[in-house]
C-alpha positions as a printed Julia matrix, in Angstrom:
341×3 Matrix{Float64}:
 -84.15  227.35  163.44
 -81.15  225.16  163.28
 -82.29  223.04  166.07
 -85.3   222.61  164.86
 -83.69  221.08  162.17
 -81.58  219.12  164.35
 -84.24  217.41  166.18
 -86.42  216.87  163.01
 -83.29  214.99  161.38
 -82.89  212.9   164.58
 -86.05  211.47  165.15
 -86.37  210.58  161.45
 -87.35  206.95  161.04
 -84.66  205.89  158.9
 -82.32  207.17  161.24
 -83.76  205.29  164.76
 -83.8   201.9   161.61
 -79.81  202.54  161.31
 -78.8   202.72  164.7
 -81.2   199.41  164.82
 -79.79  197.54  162.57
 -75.89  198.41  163.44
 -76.75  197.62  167.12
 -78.29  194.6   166.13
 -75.17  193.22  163.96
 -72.78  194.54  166.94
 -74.75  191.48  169.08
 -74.85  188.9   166.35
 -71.26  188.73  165.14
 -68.51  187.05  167.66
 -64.97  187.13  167.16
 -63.67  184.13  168.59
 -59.96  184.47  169.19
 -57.35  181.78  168.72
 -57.65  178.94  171.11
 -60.53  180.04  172.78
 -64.49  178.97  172.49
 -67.65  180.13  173.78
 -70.01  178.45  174.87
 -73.19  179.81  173.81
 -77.18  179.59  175.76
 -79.96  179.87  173.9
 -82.93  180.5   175.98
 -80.88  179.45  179.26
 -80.22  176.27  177.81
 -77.15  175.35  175.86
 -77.13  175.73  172.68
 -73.21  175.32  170.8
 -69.72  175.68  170.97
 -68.48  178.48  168.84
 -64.84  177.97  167.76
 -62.13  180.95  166.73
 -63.4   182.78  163.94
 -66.14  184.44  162.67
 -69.57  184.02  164.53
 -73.3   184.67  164.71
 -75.57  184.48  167.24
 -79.21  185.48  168.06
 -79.6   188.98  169.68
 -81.75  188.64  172.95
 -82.06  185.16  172.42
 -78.51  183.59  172.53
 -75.82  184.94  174.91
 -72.2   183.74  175.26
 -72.29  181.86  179.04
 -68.66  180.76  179.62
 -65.27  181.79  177.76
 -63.0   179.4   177.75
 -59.09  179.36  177.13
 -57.29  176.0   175.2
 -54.17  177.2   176.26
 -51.99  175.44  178.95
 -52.11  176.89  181.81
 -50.14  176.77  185.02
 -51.26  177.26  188.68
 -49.33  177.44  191.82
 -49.96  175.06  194.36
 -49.65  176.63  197.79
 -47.54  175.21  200.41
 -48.93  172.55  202.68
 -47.8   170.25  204.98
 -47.59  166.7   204.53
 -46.67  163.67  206.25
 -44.42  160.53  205.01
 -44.89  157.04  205.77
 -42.18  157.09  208.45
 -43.91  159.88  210.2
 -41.83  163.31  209.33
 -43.66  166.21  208.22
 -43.28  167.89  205.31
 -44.02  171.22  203.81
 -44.32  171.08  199.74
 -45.33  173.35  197.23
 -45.52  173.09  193.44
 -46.52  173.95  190.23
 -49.55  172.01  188.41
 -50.12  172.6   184.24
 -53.17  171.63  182.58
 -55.11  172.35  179.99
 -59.25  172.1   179.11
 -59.74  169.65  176.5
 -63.79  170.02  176.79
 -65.01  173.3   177.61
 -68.7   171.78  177.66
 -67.47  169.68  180.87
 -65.56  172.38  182.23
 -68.25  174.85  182.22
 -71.21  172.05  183.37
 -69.15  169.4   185.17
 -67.71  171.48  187.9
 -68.01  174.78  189.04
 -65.04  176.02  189.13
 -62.49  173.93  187.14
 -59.52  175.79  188.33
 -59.87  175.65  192.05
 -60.93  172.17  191.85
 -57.88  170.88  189.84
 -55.71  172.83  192.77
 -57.69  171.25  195.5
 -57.12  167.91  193.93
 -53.67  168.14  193.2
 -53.06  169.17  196.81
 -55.4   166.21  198.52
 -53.33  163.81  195.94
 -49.56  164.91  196.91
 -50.68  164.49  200.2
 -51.68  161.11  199.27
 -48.68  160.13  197.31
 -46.14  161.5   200.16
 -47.78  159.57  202.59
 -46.99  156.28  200.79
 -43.38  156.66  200.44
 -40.21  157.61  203.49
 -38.47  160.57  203.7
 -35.95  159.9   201.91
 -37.8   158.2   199.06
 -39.17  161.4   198.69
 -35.81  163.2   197.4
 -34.5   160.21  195.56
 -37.73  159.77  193.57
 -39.15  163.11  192.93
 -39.95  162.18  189.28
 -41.55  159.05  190.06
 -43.77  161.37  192.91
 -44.8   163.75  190.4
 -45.93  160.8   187.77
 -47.85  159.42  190.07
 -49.61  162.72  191.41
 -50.52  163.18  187.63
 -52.09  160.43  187.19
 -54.49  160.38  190.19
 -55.47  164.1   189.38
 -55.85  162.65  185.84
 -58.59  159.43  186.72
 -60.61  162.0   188.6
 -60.6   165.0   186.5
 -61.41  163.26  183.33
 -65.16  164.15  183.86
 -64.48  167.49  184.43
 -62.95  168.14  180.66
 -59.48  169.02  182.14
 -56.46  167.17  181.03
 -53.15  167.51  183.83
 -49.92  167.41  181.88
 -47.84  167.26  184.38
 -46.84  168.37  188.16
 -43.75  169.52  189.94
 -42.87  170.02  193.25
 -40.8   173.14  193.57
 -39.52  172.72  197.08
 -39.86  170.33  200.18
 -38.8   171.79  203.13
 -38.78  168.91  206.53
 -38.51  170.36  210.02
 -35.73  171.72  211.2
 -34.88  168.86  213.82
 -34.93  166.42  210.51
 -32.52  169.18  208.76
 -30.21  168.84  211.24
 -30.26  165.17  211.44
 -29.51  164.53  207.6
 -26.63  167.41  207.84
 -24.98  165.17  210.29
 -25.71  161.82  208.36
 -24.42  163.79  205.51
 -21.56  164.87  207.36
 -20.98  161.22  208.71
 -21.47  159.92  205.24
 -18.39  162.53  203.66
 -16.68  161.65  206.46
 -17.16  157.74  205.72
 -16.15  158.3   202.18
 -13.19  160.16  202.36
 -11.63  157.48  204.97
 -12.66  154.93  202.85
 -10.95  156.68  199.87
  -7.92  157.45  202.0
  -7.5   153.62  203.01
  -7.48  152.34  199.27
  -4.99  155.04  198.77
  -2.71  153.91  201.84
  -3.64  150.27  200.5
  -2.78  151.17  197.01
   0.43  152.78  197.59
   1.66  149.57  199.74
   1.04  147.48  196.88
   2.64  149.97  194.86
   5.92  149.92  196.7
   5.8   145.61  197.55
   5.55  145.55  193.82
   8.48  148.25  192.79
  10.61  146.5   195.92
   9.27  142.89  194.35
  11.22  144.53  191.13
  14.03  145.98  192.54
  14.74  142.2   194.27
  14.14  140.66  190.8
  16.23  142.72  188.44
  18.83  143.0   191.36
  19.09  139.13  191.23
  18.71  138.59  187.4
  22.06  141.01  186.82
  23.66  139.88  189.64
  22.95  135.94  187.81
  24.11  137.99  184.57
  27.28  139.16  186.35
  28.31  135.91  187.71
  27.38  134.47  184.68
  29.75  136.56  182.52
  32.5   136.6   185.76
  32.58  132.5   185.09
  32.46  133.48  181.25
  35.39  135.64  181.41
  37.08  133.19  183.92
  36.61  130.23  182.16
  37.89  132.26  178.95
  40.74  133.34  180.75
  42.01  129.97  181.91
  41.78  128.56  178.41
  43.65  131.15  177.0
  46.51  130.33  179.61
  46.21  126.94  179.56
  46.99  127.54  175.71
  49.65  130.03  176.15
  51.32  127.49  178.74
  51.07  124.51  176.26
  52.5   126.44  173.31
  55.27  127.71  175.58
  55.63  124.01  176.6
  55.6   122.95  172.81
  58.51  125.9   172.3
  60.19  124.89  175.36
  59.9   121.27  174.39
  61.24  121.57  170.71
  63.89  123.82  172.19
  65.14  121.57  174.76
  65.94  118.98  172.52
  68.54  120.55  170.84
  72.25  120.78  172.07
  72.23  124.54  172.34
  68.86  124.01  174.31
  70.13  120.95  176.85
  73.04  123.18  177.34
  70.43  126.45  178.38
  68.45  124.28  180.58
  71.76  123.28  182.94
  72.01  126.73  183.14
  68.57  127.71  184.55
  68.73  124.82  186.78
  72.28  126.01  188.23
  70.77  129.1   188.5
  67.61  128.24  190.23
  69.74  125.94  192.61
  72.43  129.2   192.98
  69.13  131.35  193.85
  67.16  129.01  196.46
  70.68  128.17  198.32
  70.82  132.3   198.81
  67.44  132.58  199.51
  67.96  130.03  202.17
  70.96  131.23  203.47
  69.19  134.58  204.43
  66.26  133.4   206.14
  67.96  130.27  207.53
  71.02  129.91  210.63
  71.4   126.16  210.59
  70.34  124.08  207.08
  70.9   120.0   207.12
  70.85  119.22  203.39
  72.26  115.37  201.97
  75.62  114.51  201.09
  76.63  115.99  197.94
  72.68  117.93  197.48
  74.78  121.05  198.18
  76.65  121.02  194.81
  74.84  122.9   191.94
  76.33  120.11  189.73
  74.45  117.47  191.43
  71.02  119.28  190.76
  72.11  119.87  187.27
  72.7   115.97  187.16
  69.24  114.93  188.69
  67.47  117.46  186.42
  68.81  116.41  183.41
  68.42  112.56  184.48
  65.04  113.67  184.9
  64.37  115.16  181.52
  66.25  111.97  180.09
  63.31  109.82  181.43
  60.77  112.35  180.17
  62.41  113.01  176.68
  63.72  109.32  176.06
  67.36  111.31  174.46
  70.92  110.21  175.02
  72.11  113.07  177.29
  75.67  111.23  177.79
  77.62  114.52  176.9
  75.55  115.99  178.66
  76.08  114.05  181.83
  79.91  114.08  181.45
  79.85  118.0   181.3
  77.97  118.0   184.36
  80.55  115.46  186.26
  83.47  117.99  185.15
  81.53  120.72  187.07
  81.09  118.41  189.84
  85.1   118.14  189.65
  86.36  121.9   189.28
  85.56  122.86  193.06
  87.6   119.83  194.23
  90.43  121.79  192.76
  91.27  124.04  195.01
  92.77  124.48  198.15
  89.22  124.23  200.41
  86.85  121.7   199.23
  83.98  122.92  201.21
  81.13  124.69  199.66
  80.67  128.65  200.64
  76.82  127.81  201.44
  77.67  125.21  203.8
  79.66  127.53  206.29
């Protein structure tokens, strides 16, 4: 009974109409997701480009032929060899990113977008390697990878694919090569840090001419300074006793030309003459001296004479005291002098 009832509410009309019309909208409407688009055949024949969003299509008449991404995409390029314009091969790899800018081209223009792009990326490094030494190739990576995108650019322009940009991951030469540039390497450290140890050694040199250049010049400058102040202080000196001996000559002078003073200077002169007779007596055995040059009286007599001449005074007293000293040794009982034995 109940599945009689079952059946009879199944194959109701209204019910088959439902499922109809809910299949029906499940074909029509598209959700397009964010930087995606369909591309959409009517017939077999293309018909539009739906974008993201809401969309409707014909059931059984339209159908959605190719789904396409906007998004940038990256794709490894396998490793191939290559060979640079000085002959050394080369394995490189890299990395190309692109992006579809015209999913009509990309679907219709090629047929497979992806593994063409890859194809031509490889074809053009090889291209661009060939064109430039090996070690070009390490100095100028950037300017390799510019011009790798732009090649791949010219020819995939009709294929709705824009190429952003291309990098080369790794370039491995053989090992022969590796070993070569290790030792050029090596050679060039090697190179450098001789040269940088000779402008040291050359450095220092100049370092030390200039500190002994230095030394010489402030060695000479206070020596000039010293001899300089030496002849200073000299010169200094002698003026100061060429003054002290005038003054004392002034004293001396205004001294001896008083009585008291004529009388002080026969004594210093008798004295002196006393002094040099003893002196001469002890380094002397045989003396010849002048006739009367013996007496202390007589030097007294030519000193004083002398000073007369100088000073322009009577000394006439003077003289007479000096004749009675010449006198008193005739006195006694021997008239010979005790210097002349």
């Amino acid at each position: 009974m109940y599945l009689e009832d079952i059946l009879s509410i199944i194959f109701q009309p209204t019910i088959w109409f439902f499922i109809l019309v809910v299949v029906i909208l499940r074909l029509s409407i598209k959700f397009v997701p964010h930087n995606r688009t369909y591309l959409i055949e009517r017939f077999g024949k293309f018909n539009t480009v739906q974008q993201a969003g809401l969309n409707f299509i014909i059931p059984f008449i339209d159908r959605v032929s190719a789904d396409r991404s906007l998004k940038e995409q990256a794709v490894d390029i396998d490793s191939q060899s290559a060979i640079t314009k000085d002959n050394i091969s080369l394995s490189v790899d890299g990395v190309l990113y692109f992006r579809v800018l015209d999913p009509y081209k990309a679907t219709y223009g090629v047929d497979d977008y992806v593994f063409a792009v890859t194809q031509l990326a490889q074809t053009t490094m090889r291209s661009e390697l060939g064109k430039m030494e090996l070690d070009k190739t390490f100095e100028e990576r950037d300017l390799l990878n510019t011009n790798i995108v732009v090649a791949i650019n010219q020819a995939s322009a009709a294929w709705g694919v824009q190429v952003l940009r291309y990098e080369i991951k790794d370039i491995v030469p053989p090992q022969s090569v590796m070993q070569a540039m290790e030792a050029q390497m090596k050679a060039e450290r090697v190179k450098r840090a001789q040269i940088l140890e000779s402008e040291g050694d050359r450095q220092a040199a100049i370092n030390r001419a200039e500190g002994k250049k230095a030394s010489v010049v402030l060695a000479a400058e206070a020596e000039k300074e010293e001899q300089v102040l030496r002849a200073e202080g000299e010169a200094k000196a002698l003026v100061a006793v060429a003054d002290a001996q005038a003054k004392a000559l002034v004293m001396v002078g205004k001294a001896a030309n008083t009585p008291s003073g004529q009388k002080a200077i026969q004594l210093e002169l008798a004295t002196k003459a006393i002094h040099a007779k003893e002196m001469i007596a002890k380094h002397s055995s045989l003396v010849l001296l002048p006739d009367g040059a013996t007496d202390a009286a007589t030097v007294v007599t030519q000193a004083m004479a002398i000073i007369q001449k100088i000073s322009g005074t009577d000394v006439s007293s003077v003289a007479m005291q000096s004749s009675d000293i010449q006198a008193e040794p005739s006195r006694g009982s021997d008239t010979s002098s005790p210097w002349d034995k």
